[in-house]
Each structure stands twice: as C-alpha cells, then as structure tokens.
C-alpha positions as CSV (number, residue, x, y, z in Angstrom):
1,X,63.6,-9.5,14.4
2,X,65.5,-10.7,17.5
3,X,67.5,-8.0,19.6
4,X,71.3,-8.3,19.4
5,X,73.1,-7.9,22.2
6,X,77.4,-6.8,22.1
7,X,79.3,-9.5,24.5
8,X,79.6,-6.7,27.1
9,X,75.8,-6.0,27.0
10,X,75.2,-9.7,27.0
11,X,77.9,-10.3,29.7
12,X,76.4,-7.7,32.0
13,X,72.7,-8.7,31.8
14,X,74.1,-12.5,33.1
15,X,76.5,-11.1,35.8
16,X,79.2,-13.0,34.4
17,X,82.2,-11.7,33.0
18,X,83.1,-10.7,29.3
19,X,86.7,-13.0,29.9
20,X,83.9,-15.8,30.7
21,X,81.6,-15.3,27.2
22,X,84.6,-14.7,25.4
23,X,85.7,-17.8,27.1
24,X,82.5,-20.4,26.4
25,X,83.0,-19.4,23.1
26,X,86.8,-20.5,22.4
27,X,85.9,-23.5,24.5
28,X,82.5,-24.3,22.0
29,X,80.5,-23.9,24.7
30,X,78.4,-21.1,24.1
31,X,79.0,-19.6,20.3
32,X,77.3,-16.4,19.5
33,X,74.0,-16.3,17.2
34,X,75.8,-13.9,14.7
35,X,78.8,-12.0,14.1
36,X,79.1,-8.3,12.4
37,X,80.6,-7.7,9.4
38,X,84.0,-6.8,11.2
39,X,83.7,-10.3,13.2
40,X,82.0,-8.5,16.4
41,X,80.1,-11.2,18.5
42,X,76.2,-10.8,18.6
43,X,74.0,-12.5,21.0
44,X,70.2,-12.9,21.7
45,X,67.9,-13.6,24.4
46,X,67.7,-17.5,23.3
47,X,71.4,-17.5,24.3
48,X,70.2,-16.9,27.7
49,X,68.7,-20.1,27.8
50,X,72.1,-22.4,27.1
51,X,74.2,-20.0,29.4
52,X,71.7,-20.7,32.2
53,X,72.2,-24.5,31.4
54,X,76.1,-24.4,31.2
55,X,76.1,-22.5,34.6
56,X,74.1,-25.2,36.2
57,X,75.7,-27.7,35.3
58,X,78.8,-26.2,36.4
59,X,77.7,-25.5,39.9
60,X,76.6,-29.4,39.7
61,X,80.0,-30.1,39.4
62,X,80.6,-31.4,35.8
63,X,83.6,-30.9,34.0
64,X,83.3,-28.0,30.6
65,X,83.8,-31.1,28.2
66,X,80.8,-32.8,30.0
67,X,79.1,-29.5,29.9
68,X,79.8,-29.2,26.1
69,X,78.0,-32.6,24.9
70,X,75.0,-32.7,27.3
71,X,74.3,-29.0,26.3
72,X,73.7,-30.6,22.5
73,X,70.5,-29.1,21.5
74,X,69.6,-26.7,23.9
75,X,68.3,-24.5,21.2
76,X,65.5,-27.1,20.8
77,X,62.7,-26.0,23.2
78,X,61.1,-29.5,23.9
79,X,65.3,-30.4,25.0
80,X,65.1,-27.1,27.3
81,X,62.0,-27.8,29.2
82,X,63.2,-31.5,29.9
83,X,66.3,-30.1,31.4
84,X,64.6,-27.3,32.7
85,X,62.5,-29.8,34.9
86,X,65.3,-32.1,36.1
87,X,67.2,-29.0,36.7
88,X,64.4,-27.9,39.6
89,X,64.0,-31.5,41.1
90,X,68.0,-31.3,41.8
91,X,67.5,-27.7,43.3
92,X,64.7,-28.8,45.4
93,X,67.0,-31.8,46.3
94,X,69.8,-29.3,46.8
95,X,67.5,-27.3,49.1
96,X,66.7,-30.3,51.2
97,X,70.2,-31.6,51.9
98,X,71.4,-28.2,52.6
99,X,68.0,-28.0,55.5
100,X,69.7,-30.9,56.5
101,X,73.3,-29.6,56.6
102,X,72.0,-26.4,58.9
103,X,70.1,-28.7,61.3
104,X,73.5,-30.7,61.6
105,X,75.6,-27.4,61.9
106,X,72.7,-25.9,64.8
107,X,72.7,-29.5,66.9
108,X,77.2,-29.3,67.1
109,X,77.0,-25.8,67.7
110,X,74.7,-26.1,70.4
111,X,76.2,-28.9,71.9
112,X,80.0,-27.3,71.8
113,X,78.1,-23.9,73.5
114,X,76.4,-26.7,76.4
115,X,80.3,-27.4,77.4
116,X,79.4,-31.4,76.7
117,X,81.1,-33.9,75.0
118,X,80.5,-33.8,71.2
119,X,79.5,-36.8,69.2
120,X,82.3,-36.5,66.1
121,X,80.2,-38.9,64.5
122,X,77.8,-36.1,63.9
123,X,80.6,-34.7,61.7
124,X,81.5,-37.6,59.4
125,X,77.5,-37.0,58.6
126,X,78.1,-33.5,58.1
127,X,80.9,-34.2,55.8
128,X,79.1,-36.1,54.1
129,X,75.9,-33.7,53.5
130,X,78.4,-31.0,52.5
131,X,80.6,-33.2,49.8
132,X,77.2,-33.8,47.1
133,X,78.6,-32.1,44.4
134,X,79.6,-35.1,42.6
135,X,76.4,-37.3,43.5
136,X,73.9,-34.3,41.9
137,X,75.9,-34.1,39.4
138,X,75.7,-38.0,38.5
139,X,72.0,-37.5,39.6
140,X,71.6,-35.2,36.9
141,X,72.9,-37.3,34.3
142,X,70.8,-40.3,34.9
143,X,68.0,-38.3,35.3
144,X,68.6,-36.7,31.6
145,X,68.9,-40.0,30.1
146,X,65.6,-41.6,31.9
147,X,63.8,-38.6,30.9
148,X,64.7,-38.8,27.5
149,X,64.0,-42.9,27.2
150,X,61.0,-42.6,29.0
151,X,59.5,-40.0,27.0
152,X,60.3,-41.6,23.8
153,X,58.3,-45.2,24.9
154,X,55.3,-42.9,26.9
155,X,54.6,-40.5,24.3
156,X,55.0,-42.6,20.8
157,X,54.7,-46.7,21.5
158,X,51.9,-48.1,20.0
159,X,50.7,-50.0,23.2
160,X,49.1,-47.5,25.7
161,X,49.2,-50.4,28.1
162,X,52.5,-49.6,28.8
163,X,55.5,-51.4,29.8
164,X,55.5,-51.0,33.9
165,X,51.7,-51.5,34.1
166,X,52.3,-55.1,31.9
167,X,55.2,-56.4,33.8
168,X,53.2,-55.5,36.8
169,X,50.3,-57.6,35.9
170,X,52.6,-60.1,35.1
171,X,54.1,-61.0,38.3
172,X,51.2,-62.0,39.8
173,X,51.8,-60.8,43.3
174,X,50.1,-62.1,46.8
175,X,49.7,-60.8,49.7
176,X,52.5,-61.1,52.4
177,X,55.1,-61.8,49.9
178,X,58.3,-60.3,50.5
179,X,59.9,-58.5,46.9
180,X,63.3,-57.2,46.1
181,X,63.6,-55.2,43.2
182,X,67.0,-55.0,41.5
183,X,68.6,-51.6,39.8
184,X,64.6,-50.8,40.9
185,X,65.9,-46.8,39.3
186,X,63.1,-44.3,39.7
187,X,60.6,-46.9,41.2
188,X,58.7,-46.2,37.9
189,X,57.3,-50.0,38.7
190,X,55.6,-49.5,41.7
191,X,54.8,-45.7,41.4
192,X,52.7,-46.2,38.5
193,X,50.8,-49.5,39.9
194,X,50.3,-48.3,44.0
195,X,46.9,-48.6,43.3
196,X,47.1,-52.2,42.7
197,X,49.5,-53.6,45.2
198,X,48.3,-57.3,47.4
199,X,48.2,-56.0,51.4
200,X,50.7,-56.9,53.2
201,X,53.5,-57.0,50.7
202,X,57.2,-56.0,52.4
203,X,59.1,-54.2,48.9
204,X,62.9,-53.6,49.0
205,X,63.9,-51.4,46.2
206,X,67.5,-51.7,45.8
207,X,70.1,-49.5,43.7
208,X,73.8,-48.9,43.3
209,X,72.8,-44.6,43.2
210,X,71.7,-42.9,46.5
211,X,70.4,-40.2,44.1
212,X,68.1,-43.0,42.0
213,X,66.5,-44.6,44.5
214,X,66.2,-40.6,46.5
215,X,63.7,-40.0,43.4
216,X,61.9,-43.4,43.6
217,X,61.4,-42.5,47.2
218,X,59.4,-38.8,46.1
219,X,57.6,-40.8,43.4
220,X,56.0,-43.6,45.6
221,X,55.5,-41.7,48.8
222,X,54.9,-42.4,52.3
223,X,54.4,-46.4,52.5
224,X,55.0,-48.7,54.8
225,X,55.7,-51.4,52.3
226,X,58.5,-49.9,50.4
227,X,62.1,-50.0,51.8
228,X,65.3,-49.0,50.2
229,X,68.8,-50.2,50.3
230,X,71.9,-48.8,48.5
231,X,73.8,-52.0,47.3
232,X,75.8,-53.7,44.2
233,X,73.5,-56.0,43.1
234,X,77.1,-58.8,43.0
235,X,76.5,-58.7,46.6
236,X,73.3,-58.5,47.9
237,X,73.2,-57.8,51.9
238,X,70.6,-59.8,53.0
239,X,70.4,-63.7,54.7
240,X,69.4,-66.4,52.6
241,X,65.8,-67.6,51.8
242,X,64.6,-64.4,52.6
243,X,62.4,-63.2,49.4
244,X,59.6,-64.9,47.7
245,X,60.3,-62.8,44.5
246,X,63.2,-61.2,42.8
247,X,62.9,-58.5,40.2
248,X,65.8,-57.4,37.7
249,X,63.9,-55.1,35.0
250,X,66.7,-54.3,32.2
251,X,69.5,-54.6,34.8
252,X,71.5,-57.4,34.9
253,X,73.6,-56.6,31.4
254,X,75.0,-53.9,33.2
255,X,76.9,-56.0,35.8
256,X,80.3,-56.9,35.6
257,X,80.2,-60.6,36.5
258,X,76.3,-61.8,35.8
259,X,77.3,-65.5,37.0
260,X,78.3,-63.9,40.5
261,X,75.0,-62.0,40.5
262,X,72.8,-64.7,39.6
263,X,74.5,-67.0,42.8
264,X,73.6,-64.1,45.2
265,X,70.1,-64.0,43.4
266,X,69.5,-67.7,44.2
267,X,70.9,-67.3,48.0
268,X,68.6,-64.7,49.2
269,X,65.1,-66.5,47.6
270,X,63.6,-69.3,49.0
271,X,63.3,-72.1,48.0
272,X,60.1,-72.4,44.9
273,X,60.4,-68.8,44.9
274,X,60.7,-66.9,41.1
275,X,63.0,-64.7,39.5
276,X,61.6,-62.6,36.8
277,X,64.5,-60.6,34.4
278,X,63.6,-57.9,31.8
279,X,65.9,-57.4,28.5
280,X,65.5,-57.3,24.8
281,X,67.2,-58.6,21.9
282,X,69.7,-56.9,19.2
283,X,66.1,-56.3,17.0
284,X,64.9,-53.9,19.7
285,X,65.1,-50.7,18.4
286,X,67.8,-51.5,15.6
287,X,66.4,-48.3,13.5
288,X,67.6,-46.0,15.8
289,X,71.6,-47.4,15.8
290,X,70.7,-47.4,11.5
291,X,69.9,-44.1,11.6
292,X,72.7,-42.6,13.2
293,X,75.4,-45.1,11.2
294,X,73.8,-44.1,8.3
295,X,74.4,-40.3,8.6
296,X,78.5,-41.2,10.3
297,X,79.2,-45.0,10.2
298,X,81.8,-44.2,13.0
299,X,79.0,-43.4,15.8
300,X,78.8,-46.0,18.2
301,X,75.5,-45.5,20.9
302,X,76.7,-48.3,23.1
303,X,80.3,-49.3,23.5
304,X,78.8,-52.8,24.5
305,X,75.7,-54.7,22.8
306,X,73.9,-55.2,26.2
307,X,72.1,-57.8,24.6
308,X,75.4,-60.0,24.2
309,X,75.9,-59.8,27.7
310,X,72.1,-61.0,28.7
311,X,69.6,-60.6,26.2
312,X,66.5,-62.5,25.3
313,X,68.1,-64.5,23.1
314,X,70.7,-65.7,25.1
315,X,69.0,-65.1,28.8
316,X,67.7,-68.4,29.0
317,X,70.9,-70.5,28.5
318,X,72.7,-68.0,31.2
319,X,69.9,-68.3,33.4
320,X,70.1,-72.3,33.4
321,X,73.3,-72.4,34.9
322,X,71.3,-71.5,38.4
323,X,67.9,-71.5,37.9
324,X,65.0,-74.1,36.5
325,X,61.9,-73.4,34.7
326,X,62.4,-70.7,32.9
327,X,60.1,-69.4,30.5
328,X,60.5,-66.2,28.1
329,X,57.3,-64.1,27.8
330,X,57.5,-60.9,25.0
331,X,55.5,-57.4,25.1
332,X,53.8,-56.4,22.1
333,X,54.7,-53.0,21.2
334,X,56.5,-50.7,18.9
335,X,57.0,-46.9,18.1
336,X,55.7,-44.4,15.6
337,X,56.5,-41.3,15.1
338,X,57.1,-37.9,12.6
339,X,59.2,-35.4,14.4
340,X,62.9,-35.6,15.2
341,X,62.8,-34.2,18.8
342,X,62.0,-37.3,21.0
343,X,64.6,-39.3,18.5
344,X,67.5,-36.8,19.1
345,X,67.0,-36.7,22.9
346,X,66.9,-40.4,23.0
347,X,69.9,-40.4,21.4
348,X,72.3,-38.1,22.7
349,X,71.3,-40.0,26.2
350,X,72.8,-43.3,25.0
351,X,76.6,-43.9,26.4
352,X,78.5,-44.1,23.5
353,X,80.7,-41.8,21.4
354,X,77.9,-39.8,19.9
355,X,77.7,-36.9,21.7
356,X,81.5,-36.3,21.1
357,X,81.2,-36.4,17.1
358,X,78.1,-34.9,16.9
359,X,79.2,-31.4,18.8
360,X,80.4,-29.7,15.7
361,X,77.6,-31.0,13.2
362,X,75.0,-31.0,15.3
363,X,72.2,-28.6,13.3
364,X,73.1,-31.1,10.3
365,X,72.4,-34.0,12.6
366,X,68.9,-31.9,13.3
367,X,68.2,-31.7,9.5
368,X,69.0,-35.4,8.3
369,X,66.9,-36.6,11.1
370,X,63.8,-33.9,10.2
371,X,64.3,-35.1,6.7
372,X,64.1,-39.0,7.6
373,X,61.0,-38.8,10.1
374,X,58.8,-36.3,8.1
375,X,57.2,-39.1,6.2
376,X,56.5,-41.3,9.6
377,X,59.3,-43.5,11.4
378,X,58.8,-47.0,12.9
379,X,61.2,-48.2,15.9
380,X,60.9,-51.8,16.2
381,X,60.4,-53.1,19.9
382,X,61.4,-56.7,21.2
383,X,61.3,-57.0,24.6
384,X,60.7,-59.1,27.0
385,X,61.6,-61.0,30.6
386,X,62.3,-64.7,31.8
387,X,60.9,-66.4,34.5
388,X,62.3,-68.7,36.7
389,X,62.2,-70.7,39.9
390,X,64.6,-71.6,42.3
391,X,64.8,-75.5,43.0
C-alpha cells in the first residue's frame, strides 16, 4: 500500500509551501492521488516525481500553462526518465554558462580594481550569459520532442540500418569537399557516422537554435572538420560558389518562403555541385494522426500538413524552379510495435492542439491507446530525399 501524505506533510517534505500545493492543484497542475472521505487531499511519493518536473520547468522559465501540457504523463515511468535525462543535460548546460558568467564577472572585477579602462563590451557578453532563461527553456522543448521521435524510429522501425547511417551512405562524400548542413539539429548525421567521414572534409552545421546546434557540438566532439553557424536558413551568410554539397534533412517545410531558401541554396554551391533534401509524404505515418482522430476527431497534431508545403510528392516540381536533375530516392522502413508508451510520447511532442484537449482525459487517452496496440501496431513509413545539381 502506498503512504499518504496530508498537503502539509507533503508540502514540508518539498520545501514549498501549502499556498503552492494547494495552488498546482486549482491550476491542474499537480492533483492529489486521493482524497478522504471528508474531501482532505492525500498525496504519495510518485507525486514527488511531477512536482520535481513542474519546478524545473518553472525555473527554466516556462509559463504554468506550458508547464501543464508538457507534464502530460509524468506518471508513466518510461515519460519520467526521458525528461529526467534532458532535464540533467540542461543542468550541466546551466552549470557551464554560469562557469562562464563567474569568469566574466572575475575578468571586469579585476580590471575595475587595476584602475584601467574597462572593455563594456565585456558586459553586453555578460548580459547576455545572464538572460538564458528563455533559450533553456526552448532548449528544453526541442529536446523533449527529438527525444520522443527519435526513440520511437530507434527502438521499433523495422530497418536497423537506420535512417542517419542510410542517408549517410547515400551522399557519397569525397575528400576535401566542403558540406553545409541545413536545420543540421542535434548533428545526429554526423555523430552517428564520424567513423566514416572522407579526410579532409570542411562541415558547417548550421541552425536557427544556439541551444540545437550547443548539443550537436557535445555529440560530435572535438573535430576540426566540423564548424557551426547560427543562421535562418532564407539567408544563408556565406559568398557564393562556396560548397560542393548542401544538406536539408526534413527542414525546408518549416521555412516561411521555400522559393527564397532555395535561391540562397543555389548562390552559395558551385557550380555541378548537389543538393540533397529529406521529407516524406502525407502516407508517412498516417496511423498515428488515425489514431488520435479516431478517439477526438477535433485533435489536430500539426496545424500545417508539412508535406503540402515540400513533400515528396510535390518536392520535385518546387525543386525545378532552381535546380536540374533531380531524382527521388525512398528508405525502406516501417514501425511495429505493442505498447502505448513510445506512441503517446511521440505524440504529445507534435505541435498541434493535442496536448491542450488531452489534459483532462489524459488516463482515457492511456487506455484507448493500450487497448489499440495490445494486438501489435504498424506505422507506415514513406520517406525519402531529392537530389539535385546546380547548372
């Protein structure tokens, strides 16, 4: 039998106030386990677990709405270690930035004690260190998502190939070519394939999130052949016929003007060199949007079909506009699986409105989805990426 705990008990074990509890509870943040006959609240020690999560993500900056969706399912322990995890890479980020924010503070202090001239530079730098609350909290929520995504495809597709060791192989790199990756994320690309890279390659791994590309950066390590660059990909910083290969792996639908992105593309290759795009089609994965229609036809995962935007069967005829050659080559794969877990997590990390509608049914949610995977589920996955060649 668990061990109840009175909200002043469980209150004084957290160091957090019974106004607070009391609180998390009006605000559906943190409901109690149980109530007494007389309507007393009743906590256990599995309650610690979601306050622990909820006071995170509040020092992270997130707002208690925020904090109310992405704490969906923090009873399920596979959904508590995955935060659990990103929760210590942003602490050890945290620790890191505020090393760096102590150096910065020690090198003015030491200067303003010398009697010389300070650098106020030094203190835009410091102001920035100090003003992160917003980019670990955005960290944090990117991180969730990739987790979730990438545990789903590692864990249950049927080809153990794997996506980023394929594509890889596809490419065909040589040495001395110079590469700029795209959205390049968690460098999940060229982390998984270091083993394998040409000599003398020069690799820019670009994103729009300082925080992204700050985790691609642990992943590969100390190499010379990797640099990183913080950039909208609808302006691309770098001189003309500069890169023998551009990559864009499942990026380019998120851009707000693709034409304008595929002109700065074509400017900075040279001239014969290729362009290789990843996306899928409105097949990929349509069990998954089934699934959750079929238990509330009003949830929406995406409030745009990526695939409309650029998607492989539309890709080629955007991509002609700028580029010639273009072929379409498809990996083989698909999902199977029998327990609900890795399906939920994948889909309260999609951006659409399910997370909202879901926050007052969501142990019904659990059950319907337990019910329907029990007997084996199969995702469907068509995916794929064009290649093309700049005349």
């Amino acid at each position: 039998m668990p061990k109840y705990y009175t909200s002043g008990e469980f209150a004084k074990k957290a160091h957090v106030s019974i106004r607070t509890i009391r609180y998390y509870d009006q605000k559906n943040l943190l409901k109690p386990s149980t109530h007494t006959t007389s309507g007393a609240r009743r906590y256990t020690d599995a309650d610690f677990a979601k306050l622990q999560q909820i006071l995170l993500l509040k020092y992270l900056g997130f707002s208690l709405s925020d904090i109310r969706e992405m704490t969906l399912g923090s009873g399920d322990r596979q959904l508590l270690l995955d935060s659990l995890q990103i929760q210590k890479r942003l602490v050890e980020e945290r620790l890191k930035e505020m090393q760096n924010v102590a150096t910065a503070i020690d090198s003015t202090s030491s200067t303003l004690k010398a009697g010389q001239e300070v650098d106020w530079s030094k203190m835009l730098d410091l102001i920035h260190l100090t003003s992160m609350n917003q980019s670990l909290s955005t960290q944090y929520q990117n991180a969730s998502n990739i987790s979730a995504r990438i545990r789903l495809h590692r864990d249950y597709s049927l080809n153990k190939e794997g996506w980023f060791h394929w594509l890889f192989k596809q490419l065909d790199l040589k040495p001395g070519m110079k590469i700029l990756e795209l959205g390049a994320g968690n460098g999940a690309l060229w982390s998984q394939n270091l083993d394998k890279l040409p000599k003398g390659l020069t690799i820019v791994l670009s994103d729009i999130s300082e925080g992204i590309l700050a985790d691609a950066k642990n992943e590969i390590g100390d190499n010379s052949e990797f640099q990183y660059a913080v950039f909208d990909a609808q302006k691309i910083p770098f001189a003309d016929n500069t890169f023998d290969l551009v990559i864009a792996n499942h990026m380019l639908f998120y851009c707000d003007d693709i034409p304008k992105t595929l002109k700065e593309v074509r400017g900075v290759m040279k001239k014969g060199a290729s362009f290789a795009c990843a996306t899928y089609s409105k097949r990929h994965m349509h069990e998954i949007t089934d699934l959750v229609q079929e238990f509330n036809p009003e949830i929406v995962l995406s409030s745009t079909n990526l695939y409309d935007r650029f998607g492989l069967d539309n890709g080629a005829e955007i991509l002609s506009k700028d580029f010639a050659d273009i072929s379409c080559h498809k990996y083989q794969d698909a999902i199977e699986l029998s327990e609900s877990t890795p399906v939920i997590s994948y889909i309260l990390s999609c951006h659409g409105n399910q997370n909202a509608i879901l926050l007052d049914h969501y142990n019904e949610f659990k059950n319907y989805v337990d019910e329907k995977v029990s007997g084996g589920f199969h995702i469907t996955k068509d995916v794929g990426y064009f290649i093309c060649k700049k005349t």
